[in-house]
N, C-alpha and C positions, 0 to 999 in steps of 0.2 A: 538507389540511395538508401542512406539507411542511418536513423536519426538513435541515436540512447542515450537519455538523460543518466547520468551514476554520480553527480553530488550536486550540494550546489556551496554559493559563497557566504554562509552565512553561520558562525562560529554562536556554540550556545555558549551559557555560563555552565554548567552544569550537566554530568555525567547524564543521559539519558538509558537511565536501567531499565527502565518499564518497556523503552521500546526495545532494547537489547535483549530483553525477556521474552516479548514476546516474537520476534524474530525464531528465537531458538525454542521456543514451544511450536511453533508451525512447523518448525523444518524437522524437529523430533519425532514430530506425531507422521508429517509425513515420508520418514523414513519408517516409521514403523507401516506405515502402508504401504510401503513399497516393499515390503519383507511378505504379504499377505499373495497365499494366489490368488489369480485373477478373481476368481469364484468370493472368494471371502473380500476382495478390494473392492469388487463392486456391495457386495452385501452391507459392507461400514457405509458403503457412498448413502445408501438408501436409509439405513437405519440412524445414521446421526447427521446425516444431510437433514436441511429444512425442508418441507412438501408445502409449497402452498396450498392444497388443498389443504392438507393438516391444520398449519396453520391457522387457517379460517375456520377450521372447525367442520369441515363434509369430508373428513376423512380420515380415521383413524390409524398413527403410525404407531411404529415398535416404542416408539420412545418418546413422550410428551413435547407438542409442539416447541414448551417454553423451556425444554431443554435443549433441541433439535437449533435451537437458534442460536445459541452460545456453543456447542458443540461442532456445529458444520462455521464457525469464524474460525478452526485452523486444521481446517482439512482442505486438501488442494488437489487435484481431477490429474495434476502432469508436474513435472519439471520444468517447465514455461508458467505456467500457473502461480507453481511456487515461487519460481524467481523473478517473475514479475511486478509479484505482488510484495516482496520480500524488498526489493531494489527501490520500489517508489515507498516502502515504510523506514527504509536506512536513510534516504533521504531527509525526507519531509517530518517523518516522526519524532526527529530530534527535539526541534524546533517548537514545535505544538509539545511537546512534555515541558521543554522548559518553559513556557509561557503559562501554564498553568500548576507547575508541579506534578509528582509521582500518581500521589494519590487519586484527584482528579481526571489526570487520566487516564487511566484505568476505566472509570468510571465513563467519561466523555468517548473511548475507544468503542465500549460496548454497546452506550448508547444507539452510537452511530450505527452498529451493523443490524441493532434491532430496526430502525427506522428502516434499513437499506430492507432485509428480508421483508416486512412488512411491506412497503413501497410494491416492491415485484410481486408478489402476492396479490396486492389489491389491482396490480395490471393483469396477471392472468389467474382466478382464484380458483380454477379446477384443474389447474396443472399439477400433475404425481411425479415432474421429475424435480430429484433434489437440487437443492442448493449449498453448495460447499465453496469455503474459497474465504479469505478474509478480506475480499477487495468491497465490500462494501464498505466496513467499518474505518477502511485503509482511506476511500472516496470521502470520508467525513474528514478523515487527516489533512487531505489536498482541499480537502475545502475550506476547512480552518487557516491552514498554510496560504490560502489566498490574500484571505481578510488581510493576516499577520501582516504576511512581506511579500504583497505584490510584485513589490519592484528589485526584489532580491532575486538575484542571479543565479540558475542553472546552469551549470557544465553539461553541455549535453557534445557528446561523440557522433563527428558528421563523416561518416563514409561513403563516397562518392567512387569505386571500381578500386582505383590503387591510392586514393588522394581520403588521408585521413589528417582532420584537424578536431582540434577540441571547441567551440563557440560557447559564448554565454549569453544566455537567451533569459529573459524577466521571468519570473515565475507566473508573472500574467499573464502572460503567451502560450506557455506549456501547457499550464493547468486551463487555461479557456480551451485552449485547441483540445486538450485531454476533454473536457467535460463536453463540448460542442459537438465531439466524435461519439461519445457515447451515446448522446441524445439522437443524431443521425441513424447509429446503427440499430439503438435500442427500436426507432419507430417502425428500421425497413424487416428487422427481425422479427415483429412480433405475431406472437402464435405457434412460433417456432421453437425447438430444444436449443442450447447452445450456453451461449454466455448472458447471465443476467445483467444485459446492460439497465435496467430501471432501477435496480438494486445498487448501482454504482451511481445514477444520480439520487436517488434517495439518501443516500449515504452522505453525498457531496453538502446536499442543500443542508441535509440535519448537523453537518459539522458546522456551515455558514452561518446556523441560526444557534446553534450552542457556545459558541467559541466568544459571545460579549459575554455570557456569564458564569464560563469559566478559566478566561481566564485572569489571572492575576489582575489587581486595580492596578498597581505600577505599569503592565502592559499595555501600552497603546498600540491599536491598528495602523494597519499601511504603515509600517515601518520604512525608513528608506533603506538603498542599497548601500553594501559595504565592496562594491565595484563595479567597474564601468560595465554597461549592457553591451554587447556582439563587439566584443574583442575575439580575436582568434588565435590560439597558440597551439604548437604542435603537442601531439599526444604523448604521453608518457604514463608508462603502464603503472605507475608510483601513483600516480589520481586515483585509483580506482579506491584505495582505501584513505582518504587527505588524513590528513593531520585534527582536524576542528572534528573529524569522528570518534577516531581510536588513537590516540596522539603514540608514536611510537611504534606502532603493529609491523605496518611495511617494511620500517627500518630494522626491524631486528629479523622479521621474514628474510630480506636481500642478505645483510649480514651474515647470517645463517646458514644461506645458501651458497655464499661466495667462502667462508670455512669451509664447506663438505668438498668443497672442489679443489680448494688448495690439500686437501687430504687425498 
């Protein structure tokens, strides 16, 4: 079985640049890593990766902890890494910009992935391997996104061998089961290299506890839903980018495609 969230039902007022920005700052930066040899991809991993060590101060990196922190929110370890983390910010990150604005988030983004770096850190503080990846700051997104619109709907893609349908699942369900996973994996992991699961709840909680005071006074929490929970329709490859994202994109993508072929 095999579950992927890739939108959900919930239309902003407002272009979301900031996160469209920083989408294509991560995936720029890591194609330029992906241009690096091996030799040199690992070398960026360590030198603008966070250390927790460093960060606490028992050990000195190439490049100033309190730079290493902002630097390794958009570098990413794979192509799973990036698109993982890229798919739950196209999401989620709409949402939480317009609820508090541009500026703000920006501000509320970075916040979060300091708290996430620090968080993992203070779990394992003589650890030398780096930290890269924006899923911490991303984890403060989904946890703001809780507060917001609990009960707003995820399209999540349910493939079961040849039987694919599309389900809408609350975002309460996603995002609990998202953060209940991490916490599981984070404890049976620990002491180990891998993925900073601590850092992804650290991220989470500090988005939960920023998000009354940033955003907007007109926003109220727990928003309801603008559709019904676990309806199931079939899939269509037109979702992956809806309309309430990039209004237009797909359509002119098919369009496009259906001219070159009548040529």
């Amino acid at each position: 079985m095999f579950l992927f969230p890739f939108s959900d039902d919930n239309p902003t007022k407002n272009k979301p640049l900031i996160t469209y920005c920083l989408i294509g700052i991560c995936c720029f930066i890591f194609l330029w890593q992906f241009t690096l040899p091996p030799g040199l991809f690992r070398s960026a991993v360590y030198n603008f990766g966070v250390v927790p060590a460093s960060l606490l101060g028992s050990k000195e990196g190439y490049l100033p902890a309190t730079i290493t922190i902002f630097t390794s929110m958009f570098m990413h370890g794979g192509w799973f890494h990036l698109i993982g983390n890229m798919v739950f910010l196209w999401i989620f990150g709409d949402n939480v910009e317009d609820s508090m604005g541009r500026v703000k988030f920006i501000i509320f983004y970075l916040l979060a992935g300091i708290a996430a770096a620090y968080t993992q850190a203070l779990i394992d503080p003589s650890s030398e391997i780096p930290m890269i990846g924006a899923s911490g700051a991303i984890a403060g997104v989904l946890g703001a996104y809780l507060l917001l619109h609990p009960k707003a709907n995820v399209n999540v893609l349910l493939w079961i061998i040849i039987f694919i349908t599309v389900i809408r699942v609350p975002a309460s369900i996603v995002l609990g089961f998202w953060i209940i996973s991490q916490f599981f994996s984070g404890v049976s992991s620990t002491g180990e290299g891998g993925v900073a699961y601590f850092a992804h709840i650290g991220g989470f909680i500090a988005g939960m506890a920023l998000i009354p005071f940033f955003k907007n006074a007109r926003i109220t929490l727990w928003e309801p839903a603008q559709s019904k929970a676990f309806e199931t329709r079939d899939f269509n490859l037109h979702e992956l980018i809806p309309g309430n994202k990039v209004d237009g994109f797909m359509d002119d993508f098919i369009k496009d495609a259906e001219d070159r072929k009548r040529h």
